[in-house]
Every structure is written in C-alpha cells, then in structure tokens.
Residue frames relative to the residue before (quaternion, step in Angstrom):
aa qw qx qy qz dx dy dz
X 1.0000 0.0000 0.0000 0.0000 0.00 0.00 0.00
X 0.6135 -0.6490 0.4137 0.1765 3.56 -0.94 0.55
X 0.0600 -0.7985 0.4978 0.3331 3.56 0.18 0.78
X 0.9447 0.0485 -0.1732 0.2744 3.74 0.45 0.22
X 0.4365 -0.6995 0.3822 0.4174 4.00 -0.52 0.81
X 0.1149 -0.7000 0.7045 0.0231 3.87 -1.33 0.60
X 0.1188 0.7355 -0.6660 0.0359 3.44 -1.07 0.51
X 0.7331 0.1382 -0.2153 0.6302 3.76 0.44 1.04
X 0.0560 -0.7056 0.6987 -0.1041 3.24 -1.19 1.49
X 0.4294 -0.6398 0.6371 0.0211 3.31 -1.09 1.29
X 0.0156 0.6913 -0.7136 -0.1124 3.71 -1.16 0.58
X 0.0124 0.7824 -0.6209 -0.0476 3.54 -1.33 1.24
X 0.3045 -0.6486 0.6865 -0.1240 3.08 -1.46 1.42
X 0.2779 -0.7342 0.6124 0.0939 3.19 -0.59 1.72
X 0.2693 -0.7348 0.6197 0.0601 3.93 -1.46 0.17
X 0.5544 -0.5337 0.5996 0.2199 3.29 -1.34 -0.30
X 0.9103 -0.1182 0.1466 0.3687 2.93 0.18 -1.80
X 0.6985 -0.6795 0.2002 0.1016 3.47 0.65 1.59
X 0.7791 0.3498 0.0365 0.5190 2.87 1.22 -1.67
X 0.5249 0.5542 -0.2798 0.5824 2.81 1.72 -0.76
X 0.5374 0.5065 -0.4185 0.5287 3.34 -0.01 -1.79
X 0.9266 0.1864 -0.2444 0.2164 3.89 -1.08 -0.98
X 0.1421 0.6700 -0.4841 0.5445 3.70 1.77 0.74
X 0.8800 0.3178 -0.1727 0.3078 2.62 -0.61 -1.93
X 0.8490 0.2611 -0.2328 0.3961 3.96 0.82 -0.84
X 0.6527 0.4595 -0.3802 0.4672 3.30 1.23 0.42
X 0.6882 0.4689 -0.2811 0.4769 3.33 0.77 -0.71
X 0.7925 0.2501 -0.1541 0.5345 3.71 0.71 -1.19
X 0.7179 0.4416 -0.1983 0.5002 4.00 0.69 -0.17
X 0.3376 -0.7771 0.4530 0.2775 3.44 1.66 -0.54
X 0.3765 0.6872 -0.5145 0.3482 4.14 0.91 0.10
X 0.5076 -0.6591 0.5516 0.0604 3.58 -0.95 1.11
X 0.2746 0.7738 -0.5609 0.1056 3.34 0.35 0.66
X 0.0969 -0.7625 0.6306 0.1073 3.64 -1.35 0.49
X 0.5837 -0.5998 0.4534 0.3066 3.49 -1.33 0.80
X 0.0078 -0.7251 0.6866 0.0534 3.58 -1.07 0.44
X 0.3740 -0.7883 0.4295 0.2330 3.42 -1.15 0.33
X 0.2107 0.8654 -0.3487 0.2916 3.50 -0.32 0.84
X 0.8413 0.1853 -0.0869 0.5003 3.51 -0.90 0.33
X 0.6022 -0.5928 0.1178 0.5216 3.72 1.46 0.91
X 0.7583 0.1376 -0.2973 0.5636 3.63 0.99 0.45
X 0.7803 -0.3069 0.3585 0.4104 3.49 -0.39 -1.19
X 0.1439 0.8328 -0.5330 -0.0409 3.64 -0.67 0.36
X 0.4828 -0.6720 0.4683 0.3099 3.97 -0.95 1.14
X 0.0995 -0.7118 0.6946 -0.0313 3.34 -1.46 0.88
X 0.0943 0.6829 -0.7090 0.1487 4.16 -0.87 0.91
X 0.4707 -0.6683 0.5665 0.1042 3.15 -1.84 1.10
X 0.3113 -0.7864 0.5289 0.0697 3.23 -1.06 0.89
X 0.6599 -0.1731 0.2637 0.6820 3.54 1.30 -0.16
X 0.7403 -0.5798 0.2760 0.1991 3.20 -1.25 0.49
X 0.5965 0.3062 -0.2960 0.6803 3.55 2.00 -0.17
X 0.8530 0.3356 -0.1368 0.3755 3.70 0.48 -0.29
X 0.1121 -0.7880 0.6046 -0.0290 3.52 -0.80 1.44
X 0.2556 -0.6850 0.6448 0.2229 3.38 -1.47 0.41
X 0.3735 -0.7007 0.5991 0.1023 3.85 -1.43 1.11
X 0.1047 0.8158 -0.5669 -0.0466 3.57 -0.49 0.07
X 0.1413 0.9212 -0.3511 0.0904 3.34 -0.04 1.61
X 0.3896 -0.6636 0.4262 0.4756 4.22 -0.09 0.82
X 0.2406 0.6655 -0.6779 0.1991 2.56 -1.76 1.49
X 0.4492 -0.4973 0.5341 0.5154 3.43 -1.34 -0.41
X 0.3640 -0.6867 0.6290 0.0183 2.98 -0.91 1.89
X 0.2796 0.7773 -0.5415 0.1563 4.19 0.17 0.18
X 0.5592 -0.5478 0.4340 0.4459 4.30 -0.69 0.68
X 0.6461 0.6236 -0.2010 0.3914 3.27 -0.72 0.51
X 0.7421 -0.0075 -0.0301 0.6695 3.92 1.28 -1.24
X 0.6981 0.1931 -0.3206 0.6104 3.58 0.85 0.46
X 0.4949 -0.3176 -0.8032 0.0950 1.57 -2.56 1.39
X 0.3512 -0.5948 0.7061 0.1559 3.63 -1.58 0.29
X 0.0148 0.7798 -0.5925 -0.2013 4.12 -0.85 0.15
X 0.4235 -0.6744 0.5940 0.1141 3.08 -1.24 1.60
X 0.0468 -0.8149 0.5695 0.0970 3.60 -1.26 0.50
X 0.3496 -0.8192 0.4110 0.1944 3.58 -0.09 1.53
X 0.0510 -0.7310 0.6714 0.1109 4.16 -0.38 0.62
X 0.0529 0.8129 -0.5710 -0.1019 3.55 -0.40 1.37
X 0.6311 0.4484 -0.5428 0.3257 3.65 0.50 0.75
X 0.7522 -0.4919 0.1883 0.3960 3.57 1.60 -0.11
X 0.6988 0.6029 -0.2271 0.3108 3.27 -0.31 -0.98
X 0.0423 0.8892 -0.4335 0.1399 3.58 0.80 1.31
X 0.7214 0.4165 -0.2462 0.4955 3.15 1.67 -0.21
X 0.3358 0.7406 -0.3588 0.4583 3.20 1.70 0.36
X 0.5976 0.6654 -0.2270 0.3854 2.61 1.03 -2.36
X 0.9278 0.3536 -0.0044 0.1186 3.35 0.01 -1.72
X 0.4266 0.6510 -0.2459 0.5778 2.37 2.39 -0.13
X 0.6878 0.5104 -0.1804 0.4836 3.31 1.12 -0.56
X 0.6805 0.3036 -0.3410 0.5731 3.64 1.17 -0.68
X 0.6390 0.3349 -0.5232 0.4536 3.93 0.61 0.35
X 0.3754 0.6452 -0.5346 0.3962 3.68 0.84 0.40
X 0.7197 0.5173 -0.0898 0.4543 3.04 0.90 -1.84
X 0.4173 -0.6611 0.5358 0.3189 3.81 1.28 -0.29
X 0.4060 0.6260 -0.5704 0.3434 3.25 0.51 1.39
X 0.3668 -0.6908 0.5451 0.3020 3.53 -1.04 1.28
X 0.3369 -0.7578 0.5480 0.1093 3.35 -1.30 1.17
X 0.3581 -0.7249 0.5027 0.3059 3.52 0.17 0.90
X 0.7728 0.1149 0.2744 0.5606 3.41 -0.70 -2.12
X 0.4864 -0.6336 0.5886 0.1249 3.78 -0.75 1.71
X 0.5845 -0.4996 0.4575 0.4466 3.39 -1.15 0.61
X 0.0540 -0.7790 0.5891 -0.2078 3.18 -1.25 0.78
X 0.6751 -0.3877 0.4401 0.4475 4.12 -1.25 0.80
X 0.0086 0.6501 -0.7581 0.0506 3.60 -1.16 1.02
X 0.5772 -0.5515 0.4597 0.3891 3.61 -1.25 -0.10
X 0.8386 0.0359 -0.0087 0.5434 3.32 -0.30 1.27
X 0.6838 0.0837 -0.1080 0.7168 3.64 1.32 0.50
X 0.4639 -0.4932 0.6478 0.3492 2.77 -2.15 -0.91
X 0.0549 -0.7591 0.6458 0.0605 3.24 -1.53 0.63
X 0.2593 -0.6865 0.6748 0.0780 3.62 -1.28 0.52
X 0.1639 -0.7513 0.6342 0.0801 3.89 -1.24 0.91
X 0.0643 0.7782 -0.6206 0.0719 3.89 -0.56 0.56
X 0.4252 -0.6240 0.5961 0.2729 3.62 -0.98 0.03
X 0.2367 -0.6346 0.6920 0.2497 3.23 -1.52 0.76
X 0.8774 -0.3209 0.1533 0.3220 3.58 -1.79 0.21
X 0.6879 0.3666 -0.2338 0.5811 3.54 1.17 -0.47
X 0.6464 -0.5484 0.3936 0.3557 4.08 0.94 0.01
X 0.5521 0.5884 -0.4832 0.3398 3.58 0.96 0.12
X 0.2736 -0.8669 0.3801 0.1710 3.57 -0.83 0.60
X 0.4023 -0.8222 0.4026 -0.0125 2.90 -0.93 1.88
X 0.0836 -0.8009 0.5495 0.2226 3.73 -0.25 0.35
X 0.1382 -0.5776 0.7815 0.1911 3.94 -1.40 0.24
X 0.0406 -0.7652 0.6274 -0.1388 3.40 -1.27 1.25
X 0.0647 -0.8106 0.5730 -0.1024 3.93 -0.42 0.87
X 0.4476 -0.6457 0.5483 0.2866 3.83 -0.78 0.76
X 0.3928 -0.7619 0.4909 0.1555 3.24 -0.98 1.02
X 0.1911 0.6621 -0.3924 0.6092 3.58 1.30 1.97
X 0.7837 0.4006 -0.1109 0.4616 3.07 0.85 -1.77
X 0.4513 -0.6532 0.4201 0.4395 3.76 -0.62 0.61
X 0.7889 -0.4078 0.4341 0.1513 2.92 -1.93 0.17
X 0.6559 0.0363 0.0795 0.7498 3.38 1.14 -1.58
X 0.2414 -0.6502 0.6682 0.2693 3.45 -1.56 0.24
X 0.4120 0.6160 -0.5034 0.4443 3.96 1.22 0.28
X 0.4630 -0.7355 0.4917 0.0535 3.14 -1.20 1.27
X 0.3273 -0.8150 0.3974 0.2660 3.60 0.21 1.74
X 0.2833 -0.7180 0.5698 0.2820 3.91 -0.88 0.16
C-alpha cells in the first residue's frame, strides 16, 4: 500500500547563473518561467503540463545533486509519509524541515537519486486522526 497520494511532481535543476538559465529557456526555448521569491533571493518556476513543473534554482549545479525530483502531497500528511518510508527502510537524508511555503523532506530512492516529498504549509502535518 502506498504510504502517500502525489499528483504533481516538480523537476529541480540547480544552475549557476539565474539570469542566464531564464535567457536561455524563455527567450530561446519559449518556457514560461516566473520569478518567485525564496531561498534568499529568487528562483524561476514554468509549467510543463498540468502534473509537471520545472524549478530552476542557484546552486552548485555538479552531476550527481541536480536534476533533483520534487513530489507535491496536496492533501498533506508529510509525517505520515515518512513514517512509512522509514518503515519501508528508506534512508532519510534531510528530516522534514521549512520549505518555501510548506514543508519538504529529501530521502533517496534505491539507486541514490534524491527525492524530495513537499506539502504546503496549510495542509496538515498528519492525516491520522488524533484521539
């Protein structure tokens, strides 16, 4: 059974240069991107279709920590989530933890690539019903 529902998966890709990075995909590739604030300055964000967005954030781009895949939980329950993938013997990288506008946990999947669960910080915490 699934320890949690997703319905929109984000792909982030760290950069260098920002300005560049949105040249090159908006102007020459045509990709909508729009500025959000966050992570101490600003980072570009554009829709791929209706379940899938691309992130484009400064960083040390190097093989290895980018592209990163973000998973969106839009009914909540991030501590469900995680209780359930260390059930399952998943390595939890980075504890849940402040996300922009939510929370977000990072863990590896079976081969080492890093995965993120992420939930608006609106959405509850647990979807278990306190007694």
């Amino acid at each position: 059974m699934p320890v949690c529902k997703i319905d929109r998966t984000t792909i982030i890709l760290l950069v260098r240069d920002l300005e560049r990075t949105e040249h090159f995909y908006s102007h020459l590739l045509g990709l909508n991107l729009r500025r959000q604030d966050g992570y101490g300055s600003y980072y570009l964000i554009g829709e791929l279709g209706s379940a899938v967005e691309i992130m484009f954030m400064a960083g040390d781009a190097r093989p290895g920590n980018t592209p990163e895949l973000l998973f969106d939980l839009p009914d909540g329950g991030i501590e469900d989530a995680v209780a359930g993938l260390i059930a399952a013997g998943v390595n939890i990288v980075t504890p849940i933890g402040e996300a922009p506008d939510g929370w977000g946990v990072h863990f590896a999947d079976p081969d080492g690539v890093p995965v993120t669960l992420y939930q608006k910080n609106h959405k509850p915490l647990t979807l278990k019903e306190s007694i």
